[in-house]
C-alpha positions in Angstrom: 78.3 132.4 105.0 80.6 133.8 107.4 83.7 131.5 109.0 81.4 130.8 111.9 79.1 128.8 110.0 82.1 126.6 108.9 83.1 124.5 111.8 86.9 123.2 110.1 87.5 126.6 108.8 89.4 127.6 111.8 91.5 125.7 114.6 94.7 126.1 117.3 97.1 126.9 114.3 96.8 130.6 113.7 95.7 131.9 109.8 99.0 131.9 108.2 101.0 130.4 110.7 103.3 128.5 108.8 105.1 127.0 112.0 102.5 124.5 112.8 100.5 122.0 111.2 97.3 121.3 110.8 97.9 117.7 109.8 99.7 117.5 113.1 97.3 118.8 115.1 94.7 117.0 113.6 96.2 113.2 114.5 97.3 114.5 118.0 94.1 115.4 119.1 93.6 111.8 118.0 96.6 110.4 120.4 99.2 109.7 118.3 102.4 111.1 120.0 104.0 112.7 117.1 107.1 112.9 117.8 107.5 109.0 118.8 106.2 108.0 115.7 108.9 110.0 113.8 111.7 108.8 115.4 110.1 105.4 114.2 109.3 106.1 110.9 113.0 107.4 110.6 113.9 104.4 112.1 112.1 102.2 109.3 113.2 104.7 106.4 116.7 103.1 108.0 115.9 100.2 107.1 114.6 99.9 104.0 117.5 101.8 102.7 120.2 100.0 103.8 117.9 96.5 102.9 117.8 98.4 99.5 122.1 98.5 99.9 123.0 94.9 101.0 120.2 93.4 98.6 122.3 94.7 95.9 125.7 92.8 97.1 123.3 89.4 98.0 121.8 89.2 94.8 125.0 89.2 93.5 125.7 85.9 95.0 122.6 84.6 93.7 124.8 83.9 90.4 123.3 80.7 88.5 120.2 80.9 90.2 118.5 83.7 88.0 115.1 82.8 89.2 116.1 83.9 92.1 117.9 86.9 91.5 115.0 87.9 90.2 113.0 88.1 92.9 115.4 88.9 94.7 115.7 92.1 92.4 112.1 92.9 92.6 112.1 92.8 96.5 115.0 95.2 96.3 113.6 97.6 94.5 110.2 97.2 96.5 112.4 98.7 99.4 114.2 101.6 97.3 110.3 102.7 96.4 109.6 102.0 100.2 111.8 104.4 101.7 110.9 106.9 99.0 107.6 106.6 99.8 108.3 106.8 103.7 110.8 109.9 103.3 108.0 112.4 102.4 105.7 111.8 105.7 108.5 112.4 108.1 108.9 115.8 107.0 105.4 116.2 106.2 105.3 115.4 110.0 107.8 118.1 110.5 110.8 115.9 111.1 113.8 114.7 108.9 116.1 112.5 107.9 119.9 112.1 109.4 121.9 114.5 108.1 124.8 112.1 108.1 124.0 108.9 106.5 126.4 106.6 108.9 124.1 108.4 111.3 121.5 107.5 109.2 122.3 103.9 108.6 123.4 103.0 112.8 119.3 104.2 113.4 118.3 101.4 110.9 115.7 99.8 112.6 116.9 95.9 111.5 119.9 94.4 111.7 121.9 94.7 108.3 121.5 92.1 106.0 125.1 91.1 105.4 126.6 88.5 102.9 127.5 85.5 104.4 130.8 84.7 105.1 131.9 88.1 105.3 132.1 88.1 108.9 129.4 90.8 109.4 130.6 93.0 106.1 134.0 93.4 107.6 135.9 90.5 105.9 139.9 91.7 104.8 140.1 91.8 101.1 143.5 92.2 99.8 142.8 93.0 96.0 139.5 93.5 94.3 139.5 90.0 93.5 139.8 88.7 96.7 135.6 87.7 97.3 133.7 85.2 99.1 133.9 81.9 96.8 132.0 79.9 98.9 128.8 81.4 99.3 125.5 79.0 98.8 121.8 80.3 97.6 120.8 78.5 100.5 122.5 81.2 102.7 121.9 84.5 100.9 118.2 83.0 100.9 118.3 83.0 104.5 119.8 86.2 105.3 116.8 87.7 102.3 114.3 85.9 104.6 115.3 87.2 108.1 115.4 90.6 106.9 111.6 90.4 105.5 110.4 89.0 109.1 111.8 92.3 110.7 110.3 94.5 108.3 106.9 92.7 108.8 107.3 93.7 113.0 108.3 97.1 112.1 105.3 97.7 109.7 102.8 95.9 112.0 104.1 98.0 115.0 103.4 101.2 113.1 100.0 100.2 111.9 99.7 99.6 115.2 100.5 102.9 116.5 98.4 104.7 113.7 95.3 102.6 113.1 92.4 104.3 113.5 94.1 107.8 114.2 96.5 108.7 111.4 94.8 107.5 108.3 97.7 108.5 106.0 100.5 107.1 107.8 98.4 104.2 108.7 98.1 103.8 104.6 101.4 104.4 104.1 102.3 101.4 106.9 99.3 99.1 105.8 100.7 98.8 101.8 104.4 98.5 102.8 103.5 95.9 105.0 101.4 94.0 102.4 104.6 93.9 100.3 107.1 92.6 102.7 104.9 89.7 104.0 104.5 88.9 100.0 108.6 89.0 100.6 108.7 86.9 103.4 106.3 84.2 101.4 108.7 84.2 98.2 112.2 83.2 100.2 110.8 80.7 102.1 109.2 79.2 99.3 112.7 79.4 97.7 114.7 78.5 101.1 112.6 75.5 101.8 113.1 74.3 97.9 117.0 75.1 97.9 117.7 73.8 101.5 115.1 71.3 102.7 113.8 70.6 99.5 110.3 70.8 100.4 107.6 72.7 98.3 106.1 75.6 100.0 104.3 77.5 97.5 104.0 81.5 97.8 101.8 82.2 95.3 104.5 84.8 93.8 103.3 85.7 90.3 106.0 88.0 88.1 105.7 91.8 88.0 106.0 92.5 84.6 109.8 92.0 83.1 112.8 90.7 85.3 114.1 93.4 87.2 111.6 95.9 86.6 109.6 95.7 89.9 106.6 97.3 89.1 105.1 97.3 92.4 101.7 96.1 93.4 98.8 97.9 91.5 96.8 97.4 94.7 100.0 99.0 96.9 100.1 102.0 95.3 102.9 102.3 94.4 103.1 101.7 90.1 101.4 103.8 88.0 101.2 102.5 84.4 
């Protein structure tokens, strides 16, 4: 059959252009404004990595409470595997990352998720020895929590933007944003247990062994 006969054979992008893409043409023509929803995906990919960076220093502070730093370890990873998983559609979208990761990290779409009492990460510390004493589970539970609720309105906003008209981005969007209102449940069942002691059950269920995160079979993003 000759190319005629194949309706998707042939399009705007010239055979063997390799300047433009198809998959960008294709979810334009759709309405999604391409370069807007790169600036927010970059944006996101912001935010999940430097969530992925001050998880690290909270759950520290989560010492005596290993129930909680454990799923405070399994979020954390959640976001590393997050902004892997966002990192690849930007440039499949033909953008890219910050060169320079300060850059990089002032685009994060959420505030960062600082450890208490270190007034905003920029707390004087004379020797290596000199660290926040004081700092309750109650607290770092709070700051975990906050930073879940601004992931959720950054996920919902891109499903927003892409439902119905990007179906891989939308993907993408939908499965992150299954995991971080599964977050959001977990802290405040353990805020409203360490600091109003009420129960508020999440429903959380372990992912295999502590501290290996093996994300959500139905996310996508764990492969046995």
């Amino acid at each position: 059959m000759t190319t005629s006969n194949k309706p998707h054979a042939t399009g705007r992008v010239a055979h063997g252009d390799v300047t433009k893409r198809v998959g960008v043409e294709a979810i334009e023509a759709r309405g999604v404004k391409v370069d807007e929803l790169v600036e927010k995906l970059v944006d996101a990919a912001g935010a999940e990595f430097t969530t992925y960076y001050y998880y690290t220093l909270l759950r520290m502070y989560l010492a005596g409470h290993e129930d909680y730093k454990e799923i405070c370890e399994v979020a954390r990873l959640e976001d590393r595997a997050h902004f892997e998983l966002i990192t690849p559609r930007i440039f499949e979208l033909g953008g890219s990352l910050p060169f320079d990761i300060r850059t990089f990290a002032d685009r994060a779409g959420c505030p960062d998720a600082y450890l208490p009492q270190t007034s905003n990460g920029k707390r004087p510390m004379s020797n290596p020895f000199d660290l926040p004493n004081n700092v309750t589970a109650a607290q770092v539970l709070e700051v975990l929590l906050e930073a879940e609720r601004c992931a959720i309105r950054t996920w919902s906003e891109v499903c927003d933007l892409t439902f119905g008209k990007d179906p891989r981005t939308y993907d993408m969007a939908s499965r992150i944003l299954n995991e971080e209102v599964e977050h959001e449940a977990w802290f405040i069942e353990l805020l409203s247990k360490e600091r109003d002691n009420v129960i508020r059950p999440s429903g959380h269920f372990r992912r295999g062994a502590p501290g290996e995160a093996p994300y959500s079979k139905n996310a996508g993003f764990y492969n046995p």
